[in-house]
C-alpha positions as CSV (number, residue, x, y, z in Angstrom):
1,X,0.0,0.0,0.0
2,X,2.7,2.1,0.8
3,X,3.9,1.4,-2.5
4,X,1.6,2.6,-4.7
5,X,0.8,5.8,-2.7
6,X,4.4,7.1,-3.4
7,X,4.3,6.1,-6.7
8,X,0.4,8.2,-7.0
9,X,2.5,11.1,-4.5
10,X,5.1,11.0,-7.8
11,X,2.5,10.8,-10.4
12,X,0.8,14.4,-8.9
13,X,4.0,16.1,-8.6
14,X,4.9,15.6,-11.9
15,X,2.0,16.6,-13.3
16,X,2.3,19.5,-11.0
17,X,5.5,20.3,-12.9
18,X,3.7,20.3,-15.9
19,X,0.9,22.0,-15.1
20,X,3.0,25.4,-14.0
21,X,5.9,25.2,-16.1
22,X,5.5,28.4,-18.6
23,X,6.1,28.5,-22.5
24,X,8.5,30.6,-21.8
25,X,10.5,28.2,-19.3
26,X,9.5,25.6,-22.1
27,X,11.1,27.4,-25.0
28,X,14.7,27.7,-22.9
29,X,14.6,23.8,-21.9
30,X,14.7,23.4,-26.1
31,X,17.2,25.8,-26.5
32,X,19.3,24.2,-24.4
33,X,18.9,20.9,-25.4
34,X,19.2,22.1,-29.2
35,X,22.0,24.5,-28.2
36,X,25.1,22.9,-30.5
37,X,22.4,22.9,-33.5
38,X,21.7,26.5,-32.9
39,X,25.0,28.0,-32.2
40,X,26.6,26.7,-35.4
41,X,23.0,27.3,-37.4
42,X,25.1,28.4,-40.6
43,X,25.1,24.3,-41.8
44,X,21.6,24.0,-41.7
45,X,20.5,27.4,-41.5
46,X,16.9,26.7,-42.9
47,X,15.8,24.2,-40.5
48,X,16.9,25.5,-37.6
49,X,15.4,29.0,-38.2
50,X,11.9,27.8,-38.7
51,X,12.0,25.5,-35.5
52,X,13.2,28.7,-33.6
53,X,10.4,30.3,-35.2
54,X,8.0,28.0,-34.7
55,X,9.2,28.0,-30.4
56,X,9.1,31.3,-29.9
57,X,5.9,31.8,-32.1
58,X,4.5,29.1,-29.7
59,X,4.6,32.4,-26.6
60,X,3.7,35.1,-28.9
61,X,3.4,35.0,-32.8
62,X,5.0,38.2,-33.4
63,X,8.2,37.1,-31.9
64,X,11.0,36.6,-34.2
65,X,14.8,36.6,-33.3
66,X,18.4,37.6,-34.6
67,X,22.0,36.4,-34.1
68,X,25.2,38.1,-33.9
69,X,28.2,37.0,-35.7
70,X,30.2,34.5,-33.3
71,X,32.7,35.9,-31.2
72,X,34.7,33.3,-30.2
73,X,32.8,30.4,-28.2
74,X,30.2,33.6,-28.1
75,X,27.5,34.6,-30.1
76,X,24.7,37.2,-29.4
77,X,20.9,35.9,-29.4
78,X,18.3,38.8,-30.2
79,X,15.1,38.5,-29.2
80,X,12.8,40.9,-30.8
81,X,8.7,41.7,-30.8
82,X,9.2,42.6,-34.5
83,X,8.2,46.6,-33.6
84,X,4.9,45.3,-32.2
85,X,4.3,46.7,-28.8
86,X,1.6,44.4,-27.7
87,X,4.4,42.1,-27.8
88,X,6.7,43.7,-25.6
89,X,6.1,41.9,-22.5
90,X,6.4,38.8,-24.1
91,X,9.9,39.6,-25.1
92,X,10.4,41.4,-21.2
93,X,8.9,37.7,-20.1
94,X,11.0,35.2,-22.5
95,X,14.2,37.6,-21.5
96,X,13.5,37.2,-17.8
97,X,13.6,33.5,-17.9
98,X,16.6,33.2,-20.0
99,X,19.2,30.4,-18.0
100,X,22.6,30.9,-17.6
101,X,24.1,30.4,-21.4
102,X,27.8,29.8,-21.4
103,X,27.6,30.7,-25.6
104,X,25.5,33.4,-25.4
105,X,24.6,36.8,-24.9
106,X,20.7,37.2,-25.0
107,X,19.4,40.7,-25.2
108,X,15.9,42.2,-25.6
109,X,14.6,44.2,-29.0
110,X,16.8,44.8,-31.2
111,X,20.0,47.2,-29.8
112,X,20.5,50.5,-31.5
113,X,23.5,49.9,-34.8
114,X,25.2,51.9,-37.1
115,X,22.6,52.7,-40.1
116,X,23.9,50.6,-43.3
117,X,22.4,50.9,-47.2
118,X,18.4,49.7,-47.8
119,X,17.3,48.2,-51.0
120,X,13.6,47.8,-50.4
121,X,10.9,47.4,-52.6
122,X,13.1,48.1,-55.3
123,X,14.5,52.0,-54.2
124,X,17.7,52.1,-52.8
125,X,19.3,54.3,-50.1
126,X,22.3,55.3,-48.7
127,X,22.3,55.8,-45.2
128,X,24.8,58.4,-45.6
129,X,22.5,60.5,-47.5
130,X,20.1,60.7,-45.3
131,X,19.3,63.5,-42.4
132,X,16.6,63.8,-40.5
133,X,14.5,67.1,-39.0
134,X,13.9,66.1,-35.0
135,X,11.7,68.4,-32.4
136,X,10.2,67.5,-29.0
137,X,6.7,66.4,-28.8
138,X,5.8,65.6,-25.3
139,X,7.4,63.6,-23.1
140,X,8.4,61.7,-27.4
141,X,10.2,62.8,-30.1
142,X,8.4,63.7,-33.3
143,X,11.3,62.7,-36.7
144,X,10.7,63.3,-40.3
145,X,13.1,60.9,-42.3
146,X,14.5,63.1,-45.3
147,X,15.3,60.9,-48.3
148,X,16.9,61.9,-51.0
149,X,14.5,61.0,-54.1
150,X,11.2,60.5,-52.2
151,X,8.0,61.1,-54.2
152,X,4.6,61.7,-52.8
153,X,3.9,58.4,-55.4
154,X,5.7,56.1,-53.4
155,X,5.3,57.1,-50.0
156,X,4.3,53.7,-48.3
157,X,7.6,52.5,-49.8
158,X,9.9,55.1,-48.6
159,X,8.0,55.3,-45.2
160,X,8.9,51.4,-44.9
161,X,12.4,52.4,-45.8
162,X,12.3,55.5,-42.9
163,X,11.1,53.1,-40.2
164,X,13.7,50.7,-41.0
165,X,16.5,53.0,-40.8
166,X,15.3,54.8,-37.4
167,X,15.1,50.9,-36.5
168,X,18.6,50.6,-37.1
169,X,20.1,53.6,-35.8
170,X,17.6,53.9,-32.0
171,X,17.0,50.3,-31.7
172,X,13.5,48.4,-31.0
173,X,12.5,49.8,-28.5
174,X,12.8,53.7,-28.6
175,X,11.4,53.8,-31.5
176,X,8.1,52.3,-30.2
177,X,8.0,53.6,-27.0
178,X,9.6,57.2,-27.5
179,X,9.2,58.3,-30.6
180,X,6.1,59.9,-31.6
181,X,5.0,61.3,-35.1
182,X,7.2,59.7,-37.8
183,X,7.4,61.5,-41.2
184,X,9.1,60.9,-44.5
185,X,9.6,63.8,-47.3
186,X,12.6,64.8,-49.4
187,X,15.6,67.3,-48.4
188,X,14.1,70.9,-47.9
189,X,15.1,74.1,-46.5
190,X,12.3,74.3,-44.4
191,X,13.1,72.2,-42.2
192,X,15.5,73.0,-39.2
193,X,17.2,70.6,-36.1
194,X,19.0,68.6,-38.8
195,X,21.4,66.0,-37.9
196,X,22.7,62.5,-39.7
197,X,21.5,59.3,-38.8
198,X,24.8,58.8,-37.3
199,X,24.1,61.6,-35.5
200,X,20.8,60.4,-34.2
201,X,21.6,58.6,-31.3
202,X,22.9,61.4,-29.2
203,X,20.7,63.8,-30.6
204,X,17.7,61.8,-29.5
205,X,18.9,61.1,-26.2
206,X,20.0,64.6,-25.3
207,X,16.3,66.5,-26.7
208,X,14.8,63.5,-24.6
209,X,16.9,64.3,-21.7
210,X,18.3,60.4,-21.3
């Protein structure tokens, strides 16, 4: 008797286990166990991304993810709501539970970069050429994106090309959370508080007093 009501004492307490472990606890028992396979992704790159994609998508379908380059036995894992804020706290949650990863360096949203050329939607752009006109608006920042070549005709395109490259030089998560009105027209006189996309960064930070 004793017997079997340790083994039913088991039974519950690993379905307890079950019961309250989280997706997101889920998600970094695969990683781990698939960690080799992911770290070295490059010889099967296809594969592995779309069972990464298919885990995280499992917590929040608008997750998605980057790598870094590796850095020695290093390599950065990105883990990004895709510039959806309703997804934000996933990314906060999945972050939070991340385990101790002797290979890698797992950060939330995509981090701020240096700006580099955008082919999309067949326009291309230098990031080089590009400034951008930036005033307070609020407690945000309110940009317009001056692109060289921009026509009324193709707006939607070049405003896909704008957000990508204030992606790229504020990272994730200030653009969604503090910037506010985001415009897109070509080079003009008109408009004043120009700096580079290089220059962006600092410029952001110091009107925003960060």
């Amino acid at each position: 008797m004793k017997f079997y009501r340790t083994i039913f004492l088991l039974m519950l307490s690993l379905l307890g286990c079950t019961a309250t472990a989280s997706p997101e606890a889920d998600f970094w028992l695969w990683f781990q166990q698939n960690e080799d396979e992911i770290f070295n992704f490059e010889s099967n790159q296809e594969v592995v991304f779309d069972k990464l994609a298919a885990r995280m998508q499992k917590i929040n379908p608008s997750l998605t993810f980057e790598f870094g380059p590796k850095e020695g036995r290093m390599r950065d894992f990105v883990i990004s709501a895709d510039g959806i804020k309703d997804a934000f706290p996933n990314v906060e949650k999945l972050y939070a539970a991340a385990p101790e990863l002797k290979k890698w360096k797992v950060i939330k949203f995509r981090p701020r970069r240096e700006p580099f050329d955008i082919k999309y939607q067949g326009i291309s752009v230098q990031a080089a050429s590009v400034t951008l006109s930036i005033a307070r608006d609020g407690s945000k920042g309110a940009i317009t994106v001056l692109i060289p070549g921009y026509t009324e005709s193709k707006h939607e395109t070049y405003a896909g090309i704008a957000f990508l490259l204030l992606d790229q030089a504020l990272g994730e998560y200030d653009v969604e959370t503090r910037v506010g009105a985001i415009d897109v027209a070509a080079p003009s006189d008109r408009y004043r508080q120009i700096c580079s996309l290089v220059d962006l960064p600092k410029t952001f930070d110091e009107l925003l007093g960060r």
